[in-house]
PyMOL commands that place a pseudoatom at each C-alpha (Angstrom):
pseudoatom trace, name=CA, resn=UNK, resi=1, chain=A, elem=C, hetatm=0, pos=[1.579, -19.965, 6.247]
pseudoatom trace, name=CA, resn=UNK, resi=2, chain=A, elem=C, hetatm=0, pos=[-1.416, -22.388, 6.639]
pseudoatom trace, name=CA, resn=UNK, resi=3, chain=A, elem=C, hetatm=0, pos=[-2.069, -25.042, 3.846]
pseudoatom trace, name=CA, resn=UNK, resi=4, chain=A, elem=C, hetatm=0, pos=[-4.683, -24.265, 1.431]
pseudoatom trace, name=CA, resn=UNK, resi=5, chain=A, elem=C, hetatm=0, pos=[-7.917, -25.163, 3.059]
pseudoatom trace, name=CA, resn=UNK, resi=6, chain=A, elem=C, hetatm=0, pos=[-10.478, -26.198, 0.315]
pseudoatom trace, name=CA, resn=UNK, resi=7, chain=A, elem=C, hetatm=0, pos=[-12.942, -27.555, 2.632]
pseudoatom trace, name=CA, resn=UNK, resi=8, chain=A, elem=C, hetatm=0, pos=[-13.479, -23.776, 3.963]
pseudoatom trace, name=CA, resn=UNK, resi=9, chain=A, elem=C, hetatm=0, pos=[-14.840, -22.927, 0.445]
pseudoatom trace, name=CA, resn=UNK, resi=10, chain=A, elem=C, hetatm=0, pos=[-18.041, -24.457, -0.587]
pseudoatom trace, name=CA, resn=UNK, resi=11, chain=A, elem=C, hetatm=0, pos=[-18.753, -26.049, -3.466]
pseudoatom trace, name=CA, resn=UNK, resi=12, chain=A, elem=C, hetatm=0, pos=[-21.670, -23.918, -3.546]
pseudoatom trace, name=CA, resn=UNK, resi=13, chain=A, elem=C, hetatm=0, pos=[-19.708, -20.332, -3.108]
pseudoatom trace, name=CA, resn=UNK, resi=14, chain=A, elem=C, hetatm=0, pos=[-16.587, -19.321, -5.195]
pseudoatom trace, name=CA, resn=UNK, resi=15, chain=A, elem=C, hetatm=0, pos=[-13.476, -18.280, -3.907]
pseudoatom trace, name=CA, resn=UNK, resi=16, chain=A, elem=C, hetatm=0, pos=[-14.164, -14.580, -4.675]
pseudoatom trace, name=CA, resn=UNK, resi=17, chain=A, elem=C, hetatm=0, pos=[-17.819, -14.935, -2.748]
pseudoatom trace, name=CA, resn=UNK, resi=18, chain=A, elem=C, hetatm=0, pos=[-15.750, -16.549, 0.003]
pseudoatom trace, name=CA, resn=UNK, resi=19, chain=A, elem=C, hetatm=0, pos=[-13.145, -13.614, 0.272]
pseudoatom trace, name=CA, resn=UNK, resi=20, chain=A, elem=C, hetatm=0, pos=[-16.384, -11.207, 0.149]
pseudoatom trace, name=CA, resn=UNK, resi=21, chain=A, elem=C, hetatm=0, pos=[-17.386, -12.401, 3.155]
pseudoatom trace, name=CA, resn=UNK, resi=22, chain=A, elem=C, hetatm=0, pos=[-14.122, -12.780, 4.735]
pseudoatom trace, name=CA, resn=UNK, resi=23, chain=A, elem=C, hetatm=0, pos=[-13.620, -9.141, 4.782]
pseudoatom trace, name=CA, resn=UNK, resi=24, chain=A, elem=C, hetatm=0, pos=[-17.192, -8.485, 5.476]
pseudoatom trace, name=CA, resn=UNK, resi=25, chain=A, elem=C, hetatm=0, pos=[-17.200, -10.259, 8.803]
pseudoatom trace, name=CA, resn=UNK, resi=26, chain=A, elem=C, hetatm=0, pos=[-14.087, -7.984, 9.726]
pseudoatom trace, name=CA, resn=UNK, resi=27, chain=A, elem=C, hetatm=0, pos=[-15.995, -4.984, 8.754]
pseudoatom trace, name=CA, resn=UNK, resi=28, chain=A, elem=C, hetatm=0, pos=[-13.671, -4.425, 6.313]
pseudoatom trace, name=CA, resn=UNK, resi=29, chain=A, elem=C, hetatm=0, pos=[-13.888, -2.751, 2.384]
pseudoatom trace, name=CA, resn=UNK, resi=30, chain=A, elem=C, hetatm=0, pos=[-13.233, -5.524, -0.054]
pseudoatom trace, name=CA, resn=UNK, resi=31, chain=A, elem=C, hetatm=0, pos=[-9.820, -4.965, -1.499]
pseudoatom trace, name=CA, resn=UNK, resi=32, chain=A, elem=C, hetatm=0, pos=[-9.108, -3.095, -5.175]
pseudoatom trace, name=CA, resn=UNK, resi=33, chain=A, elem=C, hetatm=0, pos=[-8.790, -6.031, -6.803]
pseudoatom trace, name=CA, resn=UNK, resi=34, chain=A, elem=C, hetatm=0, pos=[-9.949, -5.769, -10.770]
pseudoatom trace, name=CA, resn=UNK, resi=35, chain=A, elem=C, hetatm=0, pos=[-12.675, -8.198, -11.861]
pseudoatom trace, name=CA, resn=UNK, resi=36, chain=A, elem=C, hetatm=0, pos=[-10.284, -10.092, -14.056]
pseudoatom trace, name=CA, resn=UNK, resi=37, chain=A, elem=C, hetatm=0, pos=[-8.826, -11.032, -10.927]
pseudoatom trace, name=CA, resn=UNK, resi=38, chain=A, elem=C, hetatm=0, pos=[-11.328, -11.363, -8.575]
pseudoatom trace, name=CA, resn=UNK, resi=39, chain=A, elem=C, hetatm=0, pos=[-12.522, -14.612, -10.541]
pseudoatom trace, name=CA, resn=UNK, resi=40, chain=A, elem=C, hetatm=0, pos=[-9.315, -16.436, -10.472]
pseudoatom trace, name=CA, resn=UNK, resi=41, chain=A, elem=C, hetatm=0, pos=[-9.157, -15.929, -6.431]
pseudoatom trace, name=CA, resn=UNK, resi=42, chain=A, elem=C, hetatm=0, pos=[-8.303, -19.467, -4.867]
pseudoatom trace, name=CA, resn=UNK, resi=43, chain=A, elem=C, hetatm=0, pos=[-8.062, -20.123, -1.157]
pseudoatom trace, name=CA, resn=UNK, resi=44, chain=A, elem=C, hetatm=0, pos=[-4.347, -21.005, 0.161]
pseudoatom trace, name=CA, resn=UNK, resi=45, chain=A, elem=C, hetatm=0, pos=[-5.372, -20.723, 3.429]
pseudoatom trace, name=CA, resn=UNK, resi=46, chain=A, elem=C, hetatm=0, pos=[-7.679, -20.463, 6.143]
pseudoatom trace, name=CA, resn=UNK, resi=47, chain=A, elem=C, hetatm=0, pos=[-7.885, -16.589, 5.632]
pseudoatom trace, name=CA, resn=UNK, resi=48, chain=A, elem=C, hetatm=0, pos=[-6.023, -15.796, 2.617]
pseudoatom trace, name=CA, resn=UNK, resi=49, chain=A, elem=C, hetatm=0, pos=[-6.992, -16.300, -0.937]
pseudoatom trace, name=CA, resn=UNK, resi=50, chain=A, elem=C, hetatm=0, pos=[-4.731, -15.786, -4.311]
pseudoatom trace, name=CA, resn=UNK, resi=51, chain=A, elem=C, hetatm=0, pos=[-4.730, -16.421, -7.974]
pseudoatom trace, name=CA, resn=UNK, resi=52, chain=A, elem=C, hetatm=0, pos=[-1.111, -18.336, -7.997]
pseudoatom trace, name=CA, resn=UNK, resi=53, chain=A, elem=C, hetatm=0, pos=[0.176, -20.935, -5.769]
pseudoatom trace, name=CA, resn=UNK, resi=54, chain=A, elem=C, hetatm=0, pos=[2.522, -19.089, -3.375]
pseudoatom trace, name=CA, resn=UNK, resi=55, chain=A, elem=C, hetatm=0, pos=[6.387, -20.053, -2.328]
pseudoatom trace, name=CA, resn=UNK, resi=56, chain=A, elem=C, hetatm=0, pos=[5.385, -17.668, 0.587]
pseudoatom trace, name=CA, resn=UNK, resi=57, chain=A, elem=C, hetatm=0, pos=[3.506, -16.206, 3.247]
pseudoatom trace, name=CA, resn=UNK, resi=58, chain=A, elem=C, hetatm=0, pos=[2.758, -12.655, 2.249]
pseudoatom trace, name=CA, resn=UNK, resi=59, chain=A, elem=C, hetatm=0, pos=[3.440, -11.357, 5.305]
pseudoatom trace, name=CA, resn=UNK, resi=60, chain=A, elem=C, hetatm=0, pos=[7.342, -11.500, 3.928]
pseudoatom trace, name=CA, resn=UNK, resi=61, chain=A, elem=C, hetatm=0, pos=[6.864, -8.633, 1.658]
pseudoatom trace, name=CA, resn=UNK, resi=62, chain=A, elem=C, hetatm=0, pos=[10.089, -8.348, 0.711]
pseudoatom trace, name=CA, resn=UNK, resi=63, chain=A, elem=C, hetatm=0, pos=[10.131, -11.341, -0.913]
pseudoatom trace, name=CA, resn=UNK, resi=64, chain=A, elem=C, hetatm=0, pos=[7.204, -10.561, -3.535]
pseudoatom trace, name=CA, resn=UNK, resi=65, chain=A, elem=C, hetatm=0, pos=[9.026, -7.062, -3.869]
pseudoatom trace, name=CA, resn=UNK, resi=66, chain=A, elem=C, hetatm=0, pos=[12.066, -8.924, -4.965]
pseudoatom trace, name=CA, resn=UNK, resi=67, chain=A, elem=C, hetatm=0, pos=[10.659, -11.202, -7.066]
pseudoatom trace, name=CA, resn=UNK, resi=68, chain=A, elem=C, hetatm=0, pos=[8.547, -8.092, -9.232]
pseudoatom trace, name=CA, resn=UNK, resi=69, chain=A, elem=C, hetatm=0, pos=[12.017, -6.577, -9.134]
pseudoatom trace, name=CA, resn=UNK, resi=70, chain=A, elem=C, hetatm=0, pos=[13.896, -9.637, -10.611]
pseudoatom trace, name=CA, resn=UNK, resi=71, chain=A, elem=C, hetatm=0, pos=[10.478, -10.021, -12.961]
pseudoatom trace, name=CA, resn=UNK, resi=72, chain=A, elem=C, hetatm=0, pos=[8.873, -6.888, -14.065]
pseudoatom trace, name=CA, resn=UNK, resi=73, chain=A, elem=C, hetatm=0, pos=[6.888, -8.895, -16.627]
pseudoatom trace, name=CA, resn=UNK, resi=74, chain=A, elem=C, hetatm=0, pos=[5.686, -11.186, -14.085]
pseudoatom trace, name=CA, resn=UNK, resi=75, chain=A, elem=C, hetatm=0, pos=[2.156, -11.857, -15.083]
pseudoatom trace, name=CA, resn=UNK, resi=76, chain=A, elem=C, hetatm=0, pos=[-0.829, -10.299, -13.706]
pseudoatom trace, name=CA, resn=UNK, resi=77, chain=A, elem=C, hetatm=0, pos=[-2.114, -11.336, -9.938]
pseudoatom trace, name=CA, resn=UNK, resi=78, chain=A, elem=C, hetatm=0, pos=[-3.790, -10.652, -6.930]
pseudoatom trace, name=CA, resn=UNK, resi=79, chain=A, elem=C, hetatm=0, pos=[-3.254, -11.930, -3.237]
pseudoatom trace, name=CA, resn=UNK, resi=80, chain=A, elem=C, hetatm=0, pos=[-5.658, -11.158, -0.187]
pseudoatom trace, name=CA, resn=UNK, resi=81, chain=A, elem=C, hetatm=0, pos=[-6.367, -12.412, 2.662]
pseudoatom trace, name=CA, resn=UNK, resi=82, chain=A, elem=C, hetatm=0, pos=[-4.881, -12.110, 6.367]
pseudoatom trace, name=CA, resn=UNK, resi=83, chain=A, elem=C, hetatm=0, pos=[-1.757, -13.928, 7.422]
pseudoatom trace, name=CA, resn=UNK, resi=84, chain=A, elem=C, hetatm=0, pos=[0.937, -13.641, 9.937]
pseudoatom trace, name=CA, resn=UNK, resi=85, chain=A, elem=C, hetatm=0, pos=[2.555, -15.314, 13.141]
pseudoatom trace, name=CA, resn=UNK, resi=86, chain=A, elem=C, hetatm=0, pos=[2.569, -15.293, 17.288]
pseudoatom trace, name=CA, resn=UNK, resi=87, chain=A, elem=C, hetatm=0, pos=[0.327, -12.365, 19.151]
pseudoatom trace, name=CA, resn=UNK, resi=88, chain=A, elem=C, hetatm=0, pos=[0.905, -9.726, 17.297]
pseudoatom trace, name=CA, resn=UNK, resi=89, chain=A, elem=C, hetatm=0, pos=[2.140, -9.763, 13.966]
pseudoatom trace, name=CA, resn=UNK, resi=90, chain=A, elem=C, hetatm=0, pos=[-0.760, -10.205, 11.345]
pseudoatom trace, name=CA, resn=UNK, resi=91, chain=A, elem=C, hetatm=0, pos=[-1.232, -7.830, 9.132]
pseudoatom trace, name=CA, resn=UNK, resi=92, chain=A, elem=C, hetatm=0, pos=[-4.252, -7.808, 6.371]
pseudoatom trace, name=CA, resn=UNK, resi=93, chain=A, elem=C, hetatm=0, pos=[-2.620, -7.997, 2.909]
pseudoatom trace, name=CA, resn=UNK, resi=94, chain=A, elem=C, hetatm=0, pos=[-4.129, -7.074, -0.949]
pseudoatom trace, name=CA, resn=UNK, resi=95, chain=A, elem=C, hetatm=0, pos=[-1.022, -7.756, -3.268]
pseudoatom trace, name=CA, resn=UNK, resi=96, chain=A, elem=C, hetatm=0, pos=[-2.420, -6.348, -6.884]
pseudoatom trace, name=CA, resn=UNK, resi=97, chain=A, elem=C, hetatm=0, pos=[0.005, -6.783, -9.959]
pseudoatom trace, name=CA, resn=UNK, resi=98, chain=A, elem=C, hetatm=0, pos=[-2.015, -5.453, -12.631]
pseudoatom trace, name=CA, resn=UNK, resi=99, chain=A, elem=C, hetatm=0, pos=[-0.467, -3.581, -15.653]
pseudoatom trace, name=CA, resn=UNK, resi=100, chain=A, elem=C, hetatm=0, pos=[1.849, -1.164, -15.230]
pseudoatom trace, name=CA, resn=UNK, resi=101, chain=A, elem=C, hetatm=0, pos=[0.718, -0.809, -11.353]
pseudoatom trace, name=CA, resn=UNK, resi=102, chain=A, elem=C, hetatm=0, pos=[2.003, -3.173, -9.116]
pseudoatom trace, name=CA, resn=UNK, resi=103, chain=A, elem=C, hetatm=0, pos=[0.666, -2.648, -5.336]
pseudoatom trace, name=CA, resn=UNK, resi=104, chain=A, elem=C, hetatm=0, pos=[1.471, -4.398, -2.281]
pseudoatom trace, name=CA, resn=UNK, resi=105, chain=A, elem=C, hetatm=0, pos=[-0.508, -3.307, 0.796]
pseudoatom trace, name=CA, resn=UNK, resi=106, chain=A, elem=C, hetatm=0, pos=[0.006, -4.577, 4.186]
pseudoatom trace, name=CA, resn=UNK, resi=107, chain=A, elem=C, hetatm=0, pos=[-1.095, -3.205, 7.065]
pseudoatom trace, name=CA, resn=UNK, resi=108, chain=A, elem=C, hetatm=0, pos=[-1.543, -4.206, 10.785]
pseudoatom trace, name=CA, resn=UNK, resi=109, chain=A, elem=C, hetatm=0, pos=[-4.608, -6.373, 11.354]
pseudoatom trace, name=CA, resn=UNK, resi=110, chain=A, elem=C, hetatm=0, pos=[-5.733, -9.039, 14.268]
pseudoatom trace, name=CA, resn=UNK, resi=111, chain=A, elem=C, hetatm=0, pos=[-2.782, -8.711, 16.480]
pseudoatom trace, name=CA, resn=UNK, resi=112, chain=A, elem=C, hetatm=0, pos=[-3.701, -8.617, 20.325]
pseudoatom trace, name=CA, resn=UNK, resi=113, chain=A, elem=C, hetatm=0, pos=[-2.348, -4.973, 20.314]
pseudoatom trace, name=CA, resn=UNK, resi=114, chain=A, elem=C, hetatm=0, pos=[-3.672, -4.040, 17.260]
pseudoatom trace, name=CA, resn=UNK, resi=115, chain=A, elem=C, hetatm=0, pos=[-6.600, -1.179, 18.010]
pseudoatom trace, name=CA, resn=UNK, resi=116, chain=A, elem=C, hetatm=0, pos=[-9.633, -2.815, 15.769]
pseudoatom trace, name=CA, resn=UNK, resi=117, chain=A, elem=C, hetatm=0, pos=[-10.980, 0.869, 14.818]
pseudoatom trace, name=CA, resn=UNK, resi=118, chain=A, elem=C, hetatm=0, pos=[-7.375, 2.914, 13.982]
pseudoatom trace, name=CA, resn=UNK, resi=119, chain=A, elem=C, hetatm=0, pos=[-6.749, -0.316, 11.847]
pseudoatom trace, name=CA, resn=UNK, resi=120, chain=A, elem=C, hetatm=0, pos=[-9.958, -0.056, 10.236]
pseudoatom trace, name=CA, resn=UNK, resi=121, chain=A, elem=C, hetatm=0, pos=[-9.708, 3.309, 9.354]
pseudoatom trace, name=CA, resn=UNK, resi=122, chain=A, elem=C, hetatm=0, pos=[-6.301, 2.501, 8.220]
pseudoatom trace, name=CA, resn=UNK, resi=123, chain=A, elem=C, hetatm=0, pos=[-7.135, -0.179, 5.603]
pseudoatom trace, name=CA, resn=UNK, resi=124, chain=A, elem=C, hetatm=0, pos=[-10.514, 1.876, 4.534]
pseudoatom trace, name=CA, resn=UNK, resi=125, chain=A, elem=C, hetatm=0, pos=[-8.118, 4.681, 3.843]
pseudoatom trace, name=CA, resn=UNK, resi=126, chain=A, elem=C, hetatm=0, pos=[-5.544, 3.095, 1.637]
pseudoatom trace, name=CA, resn=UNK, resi=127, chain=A, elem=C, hetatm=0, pos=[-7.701, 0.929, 0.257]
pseudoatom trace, name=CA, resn=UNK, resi=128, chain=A, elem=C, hetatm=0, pos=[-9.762, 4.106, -1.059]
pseudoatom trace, name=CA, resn=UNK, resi=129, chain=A, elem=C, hetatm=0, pos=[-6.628, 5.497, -2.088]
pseudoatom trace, name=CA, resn=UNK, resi=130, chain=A, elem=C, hetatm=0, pos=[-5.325, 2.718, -4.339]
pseudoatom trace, name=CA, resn=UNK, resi=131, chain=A, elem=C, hetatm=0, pos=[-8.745, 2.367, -5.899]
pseudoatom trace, name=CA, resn=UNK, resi=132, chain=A, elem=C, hetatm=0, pos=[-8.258, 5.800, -7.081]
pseudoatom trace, name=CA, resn=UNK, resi=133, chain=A, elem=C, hetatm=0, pos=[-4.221, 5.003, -8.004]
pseudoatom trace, name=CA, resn=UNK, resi=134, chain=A, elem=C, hetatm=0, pos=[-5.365, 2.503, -9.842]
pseudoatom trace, name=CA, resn=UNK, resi=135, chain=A, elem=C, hetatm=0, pos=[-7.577, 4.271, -12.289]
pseudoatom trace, name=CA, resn=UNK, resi=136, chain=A, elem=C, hetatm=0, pos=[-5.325, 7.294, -12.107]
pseudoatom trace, name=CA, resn=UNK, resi=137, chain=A, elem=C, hetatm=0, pos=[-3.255, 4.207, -13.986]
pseudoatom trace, name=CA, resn=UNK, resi=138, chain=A, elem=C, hetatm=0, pos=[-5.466, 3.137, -16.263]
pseudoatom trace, name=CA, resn=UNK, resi=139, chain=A, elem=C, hetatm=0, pos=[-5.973, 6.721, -17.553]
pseudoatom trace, name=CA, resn=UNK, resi=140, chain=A, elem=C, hetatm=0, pos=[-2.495, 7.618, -17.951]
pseudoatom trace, name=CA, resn=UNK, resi=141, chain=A, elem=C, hetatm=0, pos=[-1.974, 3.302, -20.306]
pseudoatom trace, name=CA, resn=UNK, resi=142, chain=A, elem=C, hetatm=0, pos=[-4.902, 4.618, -22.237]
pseudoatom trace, name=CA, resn=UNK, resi=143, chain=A, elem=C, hetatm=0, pos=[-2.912, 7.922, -23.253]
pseudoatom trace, name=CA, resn=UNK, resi=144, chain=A, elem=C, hetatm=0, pos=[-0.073, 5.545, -24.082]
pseudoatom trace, name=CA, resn=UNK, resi=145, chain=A, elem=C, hetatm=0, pos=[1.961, 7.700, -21.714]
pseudoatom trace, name=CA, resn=UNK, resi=146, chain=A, elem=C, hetatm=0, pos=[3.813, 4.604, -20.103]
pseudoatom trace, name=CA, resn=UNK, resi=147, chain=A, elem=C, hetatm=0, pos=[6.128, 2.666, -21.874]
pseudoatom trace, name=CA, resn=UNK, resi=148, chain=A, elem=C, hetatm=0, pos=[5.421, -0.839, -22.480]
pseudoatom trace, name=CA, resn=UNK, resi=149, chain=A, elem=C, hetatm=0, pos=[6.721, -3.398, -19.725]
pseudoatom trace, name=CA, resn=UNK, resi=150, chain=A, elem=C, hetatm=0, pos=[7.420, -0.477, -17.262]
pseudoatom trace, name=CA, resn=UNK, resi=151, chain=A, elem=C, hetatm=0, pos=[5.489, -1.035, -14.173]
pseudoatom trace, name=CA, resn=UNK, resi=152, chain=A, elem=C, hetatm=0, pos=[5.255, 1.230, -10.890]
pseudoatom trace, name=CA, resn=UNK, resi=153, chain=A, elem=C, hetatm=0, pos=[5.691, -0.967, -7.790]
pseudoatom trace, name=CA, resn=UNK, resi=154, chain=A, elem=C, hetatm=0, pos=[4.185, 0.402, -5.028]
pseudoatom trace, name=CA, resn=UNK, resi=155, chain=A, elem=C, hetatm=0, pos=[4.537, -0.697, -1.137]
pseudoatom trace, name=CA, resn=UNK, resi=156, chain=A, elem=C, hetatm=0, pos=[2.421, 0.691, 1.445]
pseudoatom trace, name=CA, resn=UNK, resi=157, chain=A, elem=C, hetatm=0, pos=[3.065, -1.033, 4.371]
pseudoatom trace, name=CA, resn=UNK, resi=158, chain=A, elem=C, hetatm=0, pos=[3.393, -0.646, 8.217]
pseudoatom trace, name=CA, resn=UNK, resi=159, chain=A, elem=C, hetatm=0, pos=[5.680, -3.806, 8.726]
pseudoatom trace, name=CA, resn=UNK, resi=160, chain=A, elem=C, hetatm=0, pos=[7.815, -4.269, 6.090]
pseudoatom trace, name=CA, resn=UNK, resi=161, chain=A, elem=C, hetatm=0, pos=[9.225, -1.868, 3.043]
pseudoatom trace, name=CA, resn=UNK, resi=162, chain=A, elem=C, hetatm=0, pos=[7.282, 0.668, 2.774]
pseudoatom trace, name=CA, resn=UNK, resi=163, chain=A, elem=C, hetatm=0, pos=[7.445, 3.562, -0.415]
pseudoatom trace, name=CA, resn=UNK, resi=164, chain=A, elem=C, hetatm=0, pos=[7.755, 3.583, -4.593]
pseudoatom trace, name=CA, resn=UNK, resi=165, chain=A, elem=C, hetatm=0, pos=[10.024, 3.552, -7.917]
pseudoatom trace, name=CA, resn=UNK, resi=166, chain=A, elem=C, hetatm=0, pos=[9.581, 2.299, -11.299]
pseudoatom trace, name=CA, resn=UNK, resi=167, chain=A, elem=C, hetatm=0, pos=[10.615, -0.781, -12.941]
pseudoatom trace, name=CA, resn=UNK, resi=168, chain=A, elem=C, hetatm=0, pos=[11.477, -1.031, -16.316]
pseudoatom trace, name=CA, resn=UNK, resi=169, chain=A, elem=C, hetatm=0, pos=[12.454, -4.345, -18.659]
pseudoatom trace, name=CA, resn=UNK, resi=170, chain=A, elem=C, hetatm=0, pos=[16.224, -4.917, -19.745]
pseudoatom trace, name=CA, resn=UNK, resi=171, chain=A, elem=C, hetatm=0, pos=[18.229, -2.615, -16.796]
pseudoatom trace, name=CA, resn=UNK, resi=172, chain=A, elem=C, hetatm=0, pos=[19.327, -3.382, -13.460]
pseudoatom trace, name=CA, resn=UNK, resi=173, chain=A, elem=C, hetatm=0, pos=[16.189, -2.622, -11.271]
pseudoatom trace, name=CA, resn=UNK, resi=174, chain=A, elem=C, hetatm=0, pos=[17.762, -3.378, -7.985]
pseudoatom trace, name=CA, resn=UNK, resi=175, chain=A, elem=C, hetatm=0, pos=[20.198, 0.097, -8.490]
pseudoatom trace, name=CA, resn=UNK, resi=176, chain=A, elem=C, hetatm=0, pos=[16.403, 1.825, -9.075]
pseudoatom trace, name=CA, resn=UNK, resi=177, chain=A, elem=C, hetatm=0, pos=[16.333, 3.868, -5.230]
pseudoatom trace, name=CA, resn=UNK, resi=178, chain=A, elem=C, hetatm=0, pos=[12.965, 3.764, -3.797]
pseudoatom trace, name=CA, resn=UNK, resi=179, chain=A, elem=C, hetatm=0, pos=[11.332, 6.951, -3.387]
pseudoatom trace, name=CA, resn=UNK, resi=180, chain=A, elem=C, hetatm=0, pos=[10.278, 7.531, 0.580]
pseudoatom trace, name=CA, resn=UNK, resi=181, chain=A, elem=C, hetatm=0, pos=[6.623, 6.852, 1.539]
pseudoatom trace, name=CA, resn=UNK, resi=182, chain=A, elem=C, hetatm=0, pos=[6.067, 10.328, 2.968]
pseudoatom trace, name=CA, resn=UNK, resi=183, chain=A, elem=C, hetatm=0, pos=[3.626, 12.563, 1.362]
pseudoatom trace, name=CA, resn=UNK, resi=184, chain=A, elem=C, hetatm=0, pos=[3.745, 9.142, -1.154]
pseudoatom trace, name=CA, resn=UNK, resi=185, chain=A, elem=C, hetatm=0, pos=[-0.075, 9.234, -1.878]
pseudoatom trace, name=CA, resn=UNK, resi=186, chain=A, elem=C, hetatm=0, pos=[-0.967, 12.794, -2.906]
pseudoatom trace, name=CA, resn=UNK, resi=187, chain=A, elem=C, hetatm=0, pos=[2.501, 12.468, -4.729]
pseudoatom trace, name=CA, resn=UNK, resi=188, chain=A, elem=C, hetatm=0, pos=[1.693, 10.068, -6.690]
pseudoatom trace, name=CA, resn=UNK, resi=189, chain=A, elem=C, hetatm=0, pos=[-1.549, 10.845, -7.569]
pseudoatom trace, name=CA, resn=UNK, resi=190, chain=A, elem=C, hetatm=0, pos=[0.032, 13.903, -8.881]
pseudoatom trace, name=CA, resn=UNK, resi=191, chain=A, elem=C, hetatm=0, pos=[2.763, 12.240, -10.664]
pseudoatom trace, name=CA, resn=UNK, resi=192, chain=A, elem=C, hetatm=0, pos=[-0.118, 9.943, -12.777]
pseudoatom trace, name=CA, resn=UNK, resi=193, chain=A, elem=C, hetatm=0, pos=[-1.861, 12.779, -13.531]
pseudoatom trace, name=CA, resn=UNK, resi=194, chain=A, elem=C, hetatm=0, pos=[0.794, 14.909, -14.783]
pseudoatom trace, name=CA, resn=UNK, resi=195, chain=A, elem=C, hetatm=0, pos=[1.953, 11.734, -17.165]
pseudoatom trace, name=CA, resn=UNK, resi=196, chain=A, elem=C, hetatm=0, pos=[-1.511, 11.367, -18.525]
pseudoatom trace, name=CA, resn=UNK, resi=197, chain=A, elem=C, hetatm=0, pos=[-1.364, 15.122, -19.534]
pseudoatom trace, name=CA, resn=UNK, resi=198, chain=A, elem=C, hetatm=0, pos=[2.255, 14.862, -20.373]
pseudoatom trace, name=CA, resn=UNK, resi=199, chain=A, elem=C, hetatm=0, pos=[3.688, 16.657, -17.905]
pseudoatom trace, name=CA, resn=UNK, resi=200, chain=A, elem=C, hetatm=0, pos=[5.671, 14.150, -16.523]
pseudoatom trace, name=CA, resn=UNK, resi=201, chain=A, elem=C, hetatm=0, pos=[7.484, 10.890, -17.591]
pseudoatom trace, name=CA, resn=UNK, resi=202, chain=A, elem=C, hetatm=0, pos=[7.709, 7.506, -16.117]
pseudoatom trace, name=CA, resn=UNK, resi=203, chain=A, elem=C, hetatm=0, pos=[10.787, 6.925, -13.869]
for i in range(1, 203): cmd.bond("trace and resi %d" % i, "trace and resi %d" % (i + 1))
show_as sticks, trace
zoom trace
């Protein structure tokens, strides 16, 4: 994972301005990452930007999986950017701990084999999805309809992990199965809805 390169930001732009642009130039959406967030972005890298120092790159998913396992109360943060290694493997990342949604999207980006427009479509796709999960969220918190500390981790990704469960405070969240990623978008969007109406219960 590169350094953090402050000299890439200007003095004159902040971070969030800077990771704007970044995603711009690749004729990319700009990630669903909540305002809150958005102003704490830092750069930690030439291409990737986050609003905590980082123990590592986030093209190791599983690592920030395990650590929201081991931590479901880890506070709220965001991580975007691009980051990977050799050819072929980079992958453009938006990491969003917010609430009681925790989402971790990866998906192929910048590799020498990677088609520019099927990715594109790609990240416009999920990104438009977990927009849409997200307030989905924040409908079903304002009903009170999830439990306090209970967060839904989330992991839609090409490389690594890929699928959904529920983590809740004081049990052993590494015996919580993951669900399978197939179908796991309209699912889910189904799921939040039915909790908001009370159709359905969290885990």
């Amino acid at each position: 994972m590169d350094k953090p390169d402050h000299a890439s930001s200007s003095a004159a732009a902040p971070a969030a301005a800077t990771a704007h642009a970044l995603f711009e130039r690749e004729q990319l959406p700009q990630p669903p990452v909540p305002p809150f967030l958005a102003a704490q972005l830092r750069p930690r890298g030439s291409r990737l930007f986050a609003t905590r120092e980082l123990q590592a790159s986030p093209y190791e998913i599983s690592h920030y999986l395990a650590e929201l396992q081991a931590t479901p109360a880890l506070p709220d943060y965001a991580v975007v950017g691009f980051d990977g290694y050799g050819i072929n493997s980079w992958a453009a990342h938006c990491y969003v701990v917010s609430g009681a949604l925790a989402l971790f999207i990866q998906l192929p980006w910048g590799g020498a084999y990677t088609d520019p427009e099927e990715a594109r479509a790609d990240v416009g796709d999920i990104f438009d999805w977990a927009t849409r999960t997200q307030a989905k969220m924040q409908v079903a918190c304002q009903q009170g309809k999830v439990p306090s500390g209970w967060r839904l981790e989330v992991a839609a990704s090409r490389i690594g992990r890929a699928g959904w469960r529920w983590l809740a405070p004081n049990r052993d969240n590494a015996a919580t199965q993951w669900n399978p990623p197939d179908g796991m978008k309209a699912r889910l969007h189904q799921l939040l809805a039915d909790i908001a109406l009370g159709k359905a219960v969290p885990g």
